[in-house]
C-alpha positions as a printed NumPy array, in Angstrom:
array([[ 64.502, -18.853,  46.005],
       [ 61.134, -19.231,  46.617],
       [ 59.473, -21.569,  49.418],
       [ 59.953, -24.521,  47.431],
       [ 62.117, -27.376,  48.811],
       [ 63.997, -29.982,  46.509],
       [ 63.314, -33.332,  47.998],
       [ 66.28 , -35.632,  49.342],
       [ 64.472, -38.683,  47.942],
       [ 62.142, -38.606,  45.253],
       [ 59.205, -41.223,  44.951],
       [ 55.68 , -41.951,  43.527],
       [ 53.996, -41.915,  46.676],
       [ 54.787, -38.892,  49.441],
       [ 50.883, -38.712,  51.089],
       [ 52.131, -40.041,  54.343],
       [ 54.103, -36.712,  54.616],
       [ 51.116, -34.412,  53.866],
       [ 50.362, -32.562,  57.026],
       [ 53.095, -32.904,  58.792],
       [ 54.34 , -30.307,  60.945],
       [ 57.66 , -28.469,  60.269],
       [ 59.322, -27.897,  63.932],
       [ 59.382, -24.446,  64.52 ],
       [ 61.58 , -21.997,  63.923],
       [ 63.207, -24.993,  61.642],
       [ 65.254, -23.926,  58.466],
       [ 67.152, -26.859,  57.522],
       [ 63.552, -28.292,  56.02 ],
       [ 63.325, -32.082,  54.798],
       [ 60.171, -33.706,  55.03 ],
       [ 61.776, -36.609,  57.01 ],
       [ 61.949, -35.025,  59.64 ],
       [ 58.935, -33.341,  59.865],
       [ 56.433, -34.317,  62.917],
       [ 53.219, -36.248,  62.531],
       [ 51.333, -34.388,  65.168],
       [ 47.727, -35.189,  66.345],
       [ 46.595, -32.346,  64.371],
       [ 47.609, -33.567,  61.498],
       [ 44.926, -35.76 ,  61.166],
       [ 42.903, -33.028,  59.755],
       [ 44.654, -32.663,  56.691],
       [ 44.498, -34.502,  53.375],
       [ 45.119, -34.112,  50.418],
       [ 43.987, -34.481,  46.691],
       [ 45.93 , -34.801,  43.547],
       [ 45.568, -31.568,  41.178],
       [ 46.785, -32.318,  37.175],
       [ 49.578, -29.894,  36.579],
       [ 49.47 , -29.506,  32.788],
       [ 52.578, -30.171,  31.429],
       [ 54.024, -26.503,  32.047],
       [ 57.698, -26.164,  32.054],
       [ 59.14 , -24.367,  35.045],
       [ 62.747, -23.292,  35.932],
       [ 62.865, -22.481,  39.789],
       [ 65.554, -22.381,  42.253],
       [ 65.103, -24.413,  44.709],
       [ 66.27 , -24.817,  48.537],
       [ 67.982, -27.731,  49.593],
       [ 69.179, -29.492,  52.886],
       [ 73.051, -30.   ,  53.711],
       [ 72.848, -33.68 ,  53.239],
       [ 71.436, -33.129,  49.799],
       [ 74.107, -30.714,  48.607],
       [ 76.346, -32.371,  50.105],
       [ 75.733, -35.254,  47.724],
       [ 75.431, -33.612,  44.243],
       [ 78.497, -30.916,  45.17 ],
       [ 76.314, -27.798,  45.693],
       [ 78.741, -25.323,  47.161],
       [ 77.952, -24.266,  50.572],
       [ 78.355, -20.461,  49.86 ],
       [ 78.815, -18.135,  52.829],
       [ 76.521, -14.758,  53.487],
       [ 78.82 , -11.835,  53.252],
       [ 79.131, -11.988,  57.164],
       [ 80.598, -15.04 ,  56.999],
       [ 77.855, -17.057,  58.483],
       [ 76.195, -19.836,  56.349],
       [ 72.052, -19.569,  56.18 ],
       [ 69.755, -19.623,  52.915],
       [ 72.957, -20.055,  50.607],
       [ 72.471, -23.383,  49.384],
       [ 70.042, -23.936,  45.945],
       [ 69.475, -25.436,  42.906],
       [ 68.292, -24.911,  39.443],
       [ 65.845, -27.283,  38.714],
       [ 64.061, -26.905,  35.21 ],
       [ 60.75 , -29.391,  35.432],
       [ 57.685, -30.376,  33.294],
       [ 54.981, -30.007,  35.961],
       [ 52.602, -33.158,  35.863],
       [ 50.746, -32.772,  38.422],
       [ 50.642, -31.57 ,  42.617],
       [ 49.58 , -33.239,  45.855],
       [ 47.8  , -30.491,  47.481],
       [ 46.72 , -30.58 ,  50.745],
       [ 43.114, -30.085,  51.639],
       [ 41.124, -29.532,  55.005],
       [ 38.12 , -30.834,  54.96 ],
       [ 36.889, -29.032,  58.438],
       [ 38.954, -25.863,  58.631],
       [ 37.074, -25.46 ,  62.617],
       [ 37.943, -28.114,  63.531],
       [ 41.762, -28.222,  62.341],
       [ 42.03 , -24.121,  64.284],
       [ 40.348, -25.74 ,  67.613],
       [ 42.724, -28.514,  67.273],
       [ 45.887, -26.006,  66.764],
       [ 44.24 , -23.917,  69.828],
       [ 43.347, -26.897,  72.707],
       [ 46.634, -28.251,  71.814],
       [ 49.267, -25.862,  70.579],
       [ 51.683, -28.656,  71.258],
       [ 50.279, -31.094,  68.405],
       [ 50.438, -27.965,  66.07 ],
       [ 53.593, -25.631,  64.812],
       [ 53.126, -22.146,  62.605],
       [ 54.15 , -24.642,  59.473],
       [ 53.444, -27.739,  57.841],
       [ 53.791, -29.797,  54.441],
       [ 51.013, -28.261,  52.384],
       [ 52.121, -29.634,  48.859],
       [ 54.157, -32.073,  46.866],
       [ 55.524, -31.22 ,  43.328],
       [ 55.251, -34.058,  40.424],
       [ 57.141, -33.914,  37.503],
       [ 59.827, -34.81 ,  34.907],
       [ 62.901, -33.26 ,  34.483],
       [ 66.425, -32.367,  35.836],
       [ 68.868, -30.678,  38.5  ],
       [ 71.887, -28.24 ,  38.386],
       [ 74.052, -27.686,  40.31 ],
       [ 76.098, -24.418,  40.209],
       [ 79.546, -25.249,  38.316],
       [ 81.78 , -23.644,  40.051],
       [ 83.387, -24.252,  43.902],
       [ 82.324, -20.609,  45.176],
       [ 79.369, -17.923,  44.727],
       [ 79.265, -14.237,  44.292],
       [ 77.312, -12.372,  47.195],
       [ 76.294,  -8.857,  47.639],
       [ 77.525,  -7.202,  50.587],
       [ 76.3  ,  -5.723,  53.609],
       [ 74.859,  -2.101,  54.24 ],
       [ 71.497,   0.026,  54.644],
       [ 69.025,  -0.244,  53.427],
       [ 67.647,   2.879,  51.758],
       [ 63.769,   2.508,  52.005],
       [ 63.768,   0.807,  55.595],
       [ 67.278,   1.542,  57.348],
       [ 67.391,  -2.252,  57.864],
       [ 70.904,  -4.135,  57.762],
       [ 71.244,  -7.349,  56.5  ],
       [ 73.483,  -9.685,  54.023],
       [ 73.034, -10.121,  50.256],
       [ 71.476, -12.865,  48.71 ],
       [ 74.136, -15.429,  46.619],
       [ 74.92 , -14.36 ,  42.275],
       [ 72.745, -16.262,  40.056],
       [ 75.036, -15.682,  37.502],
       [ 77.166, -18.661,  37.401],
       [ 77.4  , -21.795,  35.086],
       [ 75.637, -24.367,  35.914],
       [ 76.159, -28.546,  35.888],
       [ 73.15 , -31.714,  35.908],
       [ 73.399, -33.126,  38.717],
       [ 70.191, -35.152,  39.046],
       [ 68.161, -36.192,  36.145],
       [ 64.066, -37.518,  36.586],
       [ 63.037, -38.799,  33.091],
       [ 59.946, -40.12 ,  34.384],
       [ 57.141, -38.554,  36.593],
       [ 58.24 , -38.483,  40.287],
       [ 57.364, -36.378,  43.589],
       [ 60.614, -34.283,  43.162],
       [ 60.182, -31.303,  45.709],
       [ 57.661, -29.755,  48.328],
       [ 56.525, -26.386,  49.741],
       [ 55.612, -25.66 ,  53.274],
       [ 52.1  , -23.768,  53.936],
       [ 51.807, -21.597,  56.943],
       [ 49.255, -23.383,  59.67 ],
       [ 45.604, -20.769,  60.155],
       [ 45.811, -18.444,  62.97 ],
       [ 48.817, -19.838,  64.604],
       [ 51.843, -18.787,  61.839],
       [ 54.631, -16.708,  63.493],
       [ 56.47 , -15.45 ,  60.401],
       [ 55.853, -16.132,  56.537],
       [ 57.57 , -19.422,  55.562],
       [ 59.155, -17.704,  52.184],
       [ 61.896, -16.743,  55.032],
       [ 63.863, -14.202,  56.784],
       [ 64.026, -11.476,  54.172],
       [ 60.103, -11.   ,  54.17 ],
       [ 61.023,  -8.784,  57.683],
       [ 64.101,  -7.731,  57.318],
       [ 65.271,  -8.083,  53.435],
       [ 68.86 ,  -7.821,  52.058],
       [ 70.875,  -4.539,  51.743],
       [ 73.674,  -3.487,  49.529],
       [ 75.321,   0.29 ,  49.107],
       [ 73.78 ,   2.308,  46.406],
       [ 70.403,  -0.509,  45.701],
       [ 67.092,  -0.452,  47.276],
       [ 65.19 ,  -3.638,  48.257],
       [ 61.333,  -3.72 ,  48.205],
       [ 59.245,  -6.61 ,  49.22 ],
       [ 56.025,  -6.688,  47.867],
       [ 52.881,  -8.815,  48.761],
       [ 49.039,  -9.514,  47.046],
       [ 45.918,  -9.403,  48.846],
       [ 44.303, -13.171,  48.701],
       [ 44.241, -14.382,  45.442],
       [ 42.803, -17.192,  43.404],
       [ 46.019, -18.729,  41.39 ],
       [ 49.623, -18.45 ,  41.974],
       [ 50.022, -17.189,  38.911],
       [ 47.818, -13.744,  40.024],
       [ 49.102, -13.924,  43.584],
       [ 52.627, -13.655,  42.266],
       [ 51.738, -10.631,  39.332],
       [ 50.121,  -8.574,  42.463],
       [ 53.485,  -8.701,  44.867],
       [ 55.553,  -7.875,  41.892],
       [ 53.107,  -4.89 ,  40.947],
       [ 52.79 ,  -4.04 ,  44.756],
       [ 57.254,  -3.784,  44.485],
       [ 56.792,  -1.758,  41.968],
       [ 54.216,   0.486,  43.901],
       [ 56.309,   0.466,  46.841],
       [ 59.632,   1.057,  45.157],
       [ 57.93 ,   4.219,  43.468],
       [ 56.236,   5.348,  46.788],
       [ 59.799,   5.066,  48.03 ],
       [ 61.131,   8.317,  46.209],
       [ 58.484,  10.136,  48.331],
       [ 56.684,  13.495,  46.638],
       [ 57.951,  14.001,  43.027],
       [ 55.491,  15.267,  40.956],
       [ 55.574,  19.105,  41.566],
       [ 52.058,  20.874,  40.668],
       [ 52.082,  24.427,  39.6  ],
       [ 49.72 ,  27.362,  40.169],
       [ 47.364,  26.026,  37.203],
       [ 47.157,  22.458,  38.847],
       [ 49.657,  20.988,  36.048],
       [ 52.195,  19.074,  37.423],
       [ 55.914,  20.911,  36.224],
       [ 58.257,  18.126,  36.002],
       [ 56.709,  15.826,  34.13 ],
       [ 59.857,  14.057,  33.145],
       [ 60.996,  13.751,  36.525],
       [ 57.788,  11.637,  37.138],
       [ 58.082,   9.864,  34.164],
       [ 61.735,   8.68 ,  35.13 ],
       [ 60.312,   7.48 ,  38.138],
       [ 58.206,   5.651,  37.204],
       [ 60.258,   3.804,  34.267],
       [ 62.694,   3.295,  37.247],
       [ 60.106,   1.574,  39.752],
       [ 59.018,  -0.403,  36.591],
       [ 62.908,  -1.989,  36.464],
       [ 62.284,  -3.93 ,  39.84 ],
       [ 64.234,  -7.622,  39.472],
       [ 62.913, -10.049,  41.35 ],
       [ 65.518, -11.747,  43.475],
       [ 63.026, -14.027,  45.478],
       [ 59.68 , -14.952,  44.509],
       [ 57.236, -16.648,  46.906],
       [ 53.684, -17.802,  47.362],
       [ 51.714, -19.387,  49.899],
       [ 48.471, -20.848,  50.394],
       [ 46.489, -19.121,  52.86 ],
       [ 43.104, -21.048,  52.568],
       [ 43.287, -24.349,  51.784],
       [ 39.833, -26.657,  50.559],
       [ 38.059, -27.317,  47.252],
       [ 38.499, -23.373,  46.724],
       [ 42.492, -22.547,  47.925],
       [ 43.586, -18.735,  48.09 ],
       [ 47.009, -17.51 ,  47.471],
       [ 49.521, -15.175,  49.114],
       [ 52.151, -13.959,  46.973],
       [ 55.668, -11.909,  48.043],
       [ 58.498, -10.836,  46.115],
       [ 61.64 ,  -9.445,  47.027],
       [ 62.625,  -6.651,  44.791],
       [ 65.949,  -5.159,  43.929],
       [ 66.74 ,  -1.916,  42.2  ],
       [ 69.543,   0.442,  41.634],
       [ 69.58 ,   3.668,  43.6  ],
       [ 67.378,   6.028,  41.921],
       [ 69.318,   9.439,  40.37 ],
       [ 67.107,  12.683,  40.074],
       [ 66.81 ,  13.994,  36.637],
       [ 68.008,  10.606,  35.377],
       [ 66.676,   7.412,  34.034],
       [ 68.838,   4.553,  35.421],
       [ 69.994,   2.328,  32.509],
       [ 67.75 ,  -1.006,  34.075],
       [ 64.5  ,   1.389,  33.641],
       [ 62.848,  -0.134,  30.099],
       [ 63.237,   3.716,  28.455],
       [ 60.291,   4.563,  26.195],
       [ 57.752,   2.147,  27.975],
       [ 54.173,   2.633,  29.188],
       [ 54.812,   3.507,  32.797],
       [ 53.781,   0.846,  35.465],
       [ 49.814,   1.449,  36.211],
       [ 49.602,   0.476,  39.916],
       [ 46.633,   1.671,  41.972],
       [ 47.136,   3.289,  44.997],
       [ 45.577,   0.209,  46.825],
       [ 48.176,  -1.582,  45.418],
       [ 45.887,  -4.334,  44.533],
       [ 43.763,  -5.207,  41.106],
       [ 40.596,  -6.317,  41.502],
       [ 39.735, -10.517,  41.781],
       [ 39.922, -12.006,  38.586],
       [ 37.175, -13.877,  37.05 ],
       [ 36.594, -17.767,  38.486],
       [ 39.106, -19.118,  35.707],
       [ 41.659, -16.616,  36.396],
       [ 42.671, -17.197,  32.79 ],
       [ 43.521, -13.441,  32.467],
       [ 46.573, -11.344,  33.898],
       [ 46.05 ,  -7.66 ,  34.285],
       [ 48.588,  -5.957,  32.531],
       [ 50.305,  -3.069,  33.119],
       [ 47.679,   0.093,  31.724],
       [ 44.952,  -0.801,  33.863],
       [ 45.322,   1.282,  37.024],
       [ 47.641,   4.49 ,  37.922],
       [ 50.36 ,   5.26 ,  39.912],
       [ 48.55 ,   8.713,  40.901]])
């Protein structure tokens, strides 16, 4: 899931929720009860066309929500209920109520004379649209289980199977305010909002997780390519030394390298998240993915790795360079190097 949050209610007109703050250290997130502090007065907002593009997202939703369409409340594998309740919603984005700050000084001096009038987190953005809801169709979900983690030694639960069948639950022929995403407040954010497993990701005996972030960047779209390349980097980074260079400077094992590298390019995304970081008439982006990948085997391509591809070309900065203003292009994989 990403850090985008299915609405309990859904409306033409959410603007008096812009700004809000979300009370910290908060996860059960619902706009409604999110705080209209005195800071808040410093954001508004402005309506951005969304372009008809069709999305399918999964999407977090509160207990009193999934309590009323039947979402299952699924259990981590210790037992304990956190991040385990979603949605499928497939949407035709119309358009987004962004929030905007007109005088980013004064907003920070406002979060730093009163820190009480300000949390890390607050309603950045509203999602417009047409479309529908799912709801998983069975009474129970499939989650990983507990373990190491191979790259970091961190423990931790597995996130919930997204391979079940899925039900409508909710249907929105006609363009409503259907969910919202939470934007981390300037100089005063604690933790990423995308959630717990940006720190301390999911484990599960014989996979490696990677989270991967971007550098600023102009659209989602960009800031989301750059964490998944950055996974990619990381997972291969992960292996540690394994090209081997001869005498003559060649490297010996060139298959060896090439399997890594086919294997760092099989990263799934479990969670995919993005953020804006700079908000105004020209917002910046922060994008993070959670990657999973099967434990790599020496000498062997794992059967997830896309055999016979180009390799992944990541730089070893991990980041490409800004796109142009319209940020109409992607860079695709070719354009840097792993080396």
């Amino acid at each position: 899931m990403s850090n985008v949050y299915l609405r309990n209610a859904f409306d033409t007109d959410p603007s008096i929720y812009l700004g809000r703050f979300v009370p910290a250290a908060a996860t059960e997130l619902d706009e409604g009860s999110a705080m209209p502090l005195t800071c808040s007065a410093h954001v508004k907002y402005r309506f951005i066309e969304g372009g008809g593009v069709k999305f399918t997202e999964h999407m977090n939703v509160t207990a009193e929500l999934a309590a009323r369409i039947g979402v299952p409340a699924v259990a981590s594998a210790s037992g304990s209920a956190g991040r385990s309740r979603e949605v499928k919603v497939e949407y035709v984005l119309t358009g987004k109520m962004v929030a905007e700050i007109p005088d980013p000084i004064a907003f920070e001096e406002c979060c730093k004379s009163r820190p009480d009038q300000c949390t890390d987190r607050f309603i950045g953005e509203f999602l417009q649209g047409t479309g529908a809801v799912y709801r998983q169709a069975e009474s129970h979900a499939e989650v990983s289980g507990s373990g190491t983690n191979p790259t970091n030694g961190v423990s931790g639960s597995g996130a919930a199977s997204r391979t079940a069948s899925w039900t409508q639950a909710i249907e929105f022929p006609n363009p409503v305010y259907f969910a919202f995403k939470i934007t981390q407040t300037p100089n005063n954010r604690a933790t990423s909002s995308c959630g717990a497993w940006v720190d301390a990701p999911p484990v599960e005996p014989g996979h490696v997780f990677v989270v991967g972030s971007s550098r600023e960047a102009k659209t989602e779209r960009a800031a989301r390519e750059r964490a998944l390349r950055n996974a990619q980097f990381k997972a291969f980074m992960s292996l540690g030394p394994v090209a081997q260079v001869g005498t003559d400077g060649n490297v010996t094992n060139q298959a060896e390298v090439q399997a890594a590298q086919q294997w760092a390019m099989g990263v799934q995304p479990l969670e995919i998240c993005v953020e804006v970081v700079r908000g105004g008439k020209a917002p910046r982006y922060l994008g993070r993915v959670l990657g999973k990948l099967p434990a790599f085997v020496r000498g062997t391509v794992p059967p997830s790795a896309p055999v016979g591809s180009t390799p992944p070309t990541i730089d070893p900065e991990i980041f490409a360079p800004e796109p142009a203003d319209d940020d109409t292009s992607s860079a695709e994989p070719g354009a840097e190097s792993f080396e």
